[in-house]
C-alpha positions as CSV (number, residue, x, y, z in Angstrom):
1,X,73.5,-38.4,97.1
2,X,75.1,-41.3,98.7
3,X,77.7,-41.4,101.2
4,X,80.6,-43.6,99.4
5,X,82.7,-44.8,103.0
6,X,83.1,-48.4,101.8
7,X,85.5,-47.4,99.2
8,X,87.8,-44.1,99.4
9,X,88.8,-41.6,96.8
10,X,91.9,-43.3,95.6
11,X,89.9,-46.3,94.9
12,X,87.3,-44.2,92.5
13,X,90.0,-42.4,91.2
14,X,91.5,-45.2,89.7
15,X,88.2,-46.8,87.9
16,X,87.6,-43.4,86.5
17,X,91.2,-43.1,85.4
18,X,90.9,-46.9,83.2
19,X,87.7,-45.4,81.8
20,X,89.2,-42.6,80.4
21,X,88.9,-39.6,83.3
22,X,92.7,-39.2,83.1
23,X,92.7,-35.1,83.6
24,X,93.1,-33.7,86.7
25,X,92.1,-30.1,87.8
26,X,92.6,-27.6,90.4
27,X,91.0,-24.1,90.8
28,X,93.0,-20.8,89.9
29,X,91.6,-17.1,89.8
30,X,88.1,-18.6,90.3
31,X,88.6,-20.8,86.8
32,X,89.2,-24.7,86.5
33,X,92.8,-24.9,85.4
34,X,93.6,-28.5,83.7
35,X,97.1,-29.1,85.4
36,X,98.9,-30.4,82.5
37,X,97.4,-28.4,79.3
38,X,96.7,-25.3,81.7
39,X,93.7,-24.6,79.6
40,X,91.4,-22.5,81.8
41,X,87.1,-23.1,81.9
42,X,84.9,-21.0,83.1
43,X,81.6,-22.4,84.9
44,X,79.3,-22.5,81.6
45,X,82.4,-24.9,80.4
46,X,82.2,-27.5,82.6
47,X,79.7,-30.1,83.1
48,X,80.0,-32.6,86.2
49,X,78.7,-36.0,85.2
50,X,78.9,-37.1,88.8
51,X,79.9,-36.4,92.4
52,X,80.8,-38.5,95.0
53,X,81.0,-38.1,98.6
54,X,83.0,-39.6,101.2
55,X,83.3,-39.6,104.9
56,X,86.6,-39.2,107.0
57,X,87.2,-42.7,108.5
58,X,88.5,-41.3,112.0
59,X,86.0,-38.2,111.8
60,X,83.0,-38.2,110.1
61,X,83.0,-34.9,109.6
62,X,86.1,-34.7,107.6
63,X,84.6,-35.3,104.3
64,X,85.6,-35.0,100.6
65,X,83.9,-35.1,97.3
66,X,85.1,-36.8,94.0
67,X,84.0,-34.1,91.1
68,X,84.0,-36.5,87.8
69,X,83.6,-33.9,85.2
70,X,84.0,-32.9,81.1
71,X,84.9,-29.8,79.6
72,X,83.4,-28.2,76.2
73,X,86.6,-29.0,74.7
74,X,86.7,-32.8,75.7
75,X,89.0,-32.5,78.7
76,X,87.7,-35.4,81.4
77,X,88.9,-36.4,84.4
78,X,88.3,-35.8,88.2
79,X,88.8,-33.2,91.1
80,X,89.1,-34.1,95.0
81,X,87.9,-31.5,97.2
82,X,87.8,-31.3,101.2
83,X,84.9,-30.7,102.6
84,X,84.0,-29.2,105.9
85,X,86.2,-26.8,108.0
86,X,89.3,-27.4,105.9
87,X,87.4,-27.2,102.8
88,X,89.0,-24.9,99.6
89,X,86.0,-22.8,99.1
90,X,87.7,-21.5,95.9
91,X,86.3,-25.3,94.3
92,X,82.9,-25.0,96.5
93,X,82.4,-21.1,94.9
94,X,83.3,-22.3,91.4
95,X,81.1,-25.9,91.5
96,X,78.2,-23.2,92.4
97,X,78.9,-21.3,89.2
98,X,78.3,-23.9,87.0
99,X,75.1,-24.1,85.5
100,X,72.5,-26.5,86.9
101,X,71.6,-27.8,83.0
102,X,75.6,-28.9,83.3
103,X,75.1,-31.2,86.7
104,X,74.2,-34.4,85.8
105,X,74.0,-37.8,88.2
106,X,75.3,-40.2,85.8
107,X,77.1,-43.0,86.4
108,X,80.2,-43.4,84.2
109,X,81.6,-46.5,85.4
110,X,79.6,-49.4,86.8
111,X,78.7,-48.6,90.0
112,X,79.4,-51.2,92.6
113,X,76.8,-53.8,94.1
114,X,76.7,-51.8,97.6
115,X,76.5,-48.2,94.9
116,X,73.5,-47.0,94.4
117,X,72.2,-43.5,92.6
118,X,70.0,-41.2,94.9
């Protein structure tokens, strides 16, 4: 997977929001929880079309990861997660739930020239 330091979270988060990834999503009673519908999903619900990881400028090993994902029900858009000693292990616990035929490394929008899919 690549490291994505030359552009940062809000920067992704904005290209997936013009393609159409305009849900966001936190994790509740080990479910993801769209905030503005509230409609719960289980693992076997979700599928995540890509992940992106970035590195803390200051500290490298502050890191978060972008979670671009879709739900059975049509729901897309994106979770931000820490990663490292800070991390929300709730969101690590759940992502490891979901089943591997649902993790895809997809790009969805046009990656960039320095982008590339490992």
């Amino acid at each position: 997977m690549k490291n994505d330091s030359s552009k940062n979270e809000l920067d992704y988060i904005n290209r997936y929001e013009a393609a159409g990834f305009t849900d966001q999503y936190r994790i509740v009673d080990e479910q993801l929880v769209n905030v503005d519908s509230k409609t719960h999903y289980k693992p076997q619900d979700v599928t995540i079309l890509k992940e992106h990881r970035f590195e803390g400028m200051s500290n490298p090993s502050d890191m978060s990861l972008l979670y671009v994902i879709e739900t059975t029900d049509g729901s897309k858009g994106t979770l931000l997660a820490s990663y490292g000693a800070n991390a929300d292990n709730s969101i690590h616990n759940f992502m490891k739930e979901i089943p591997e035929s649902n993790i895809k490394n997809d790009y969805v929008i046009q990656p960039d020239t320095d982008d590339h899919q490992v």
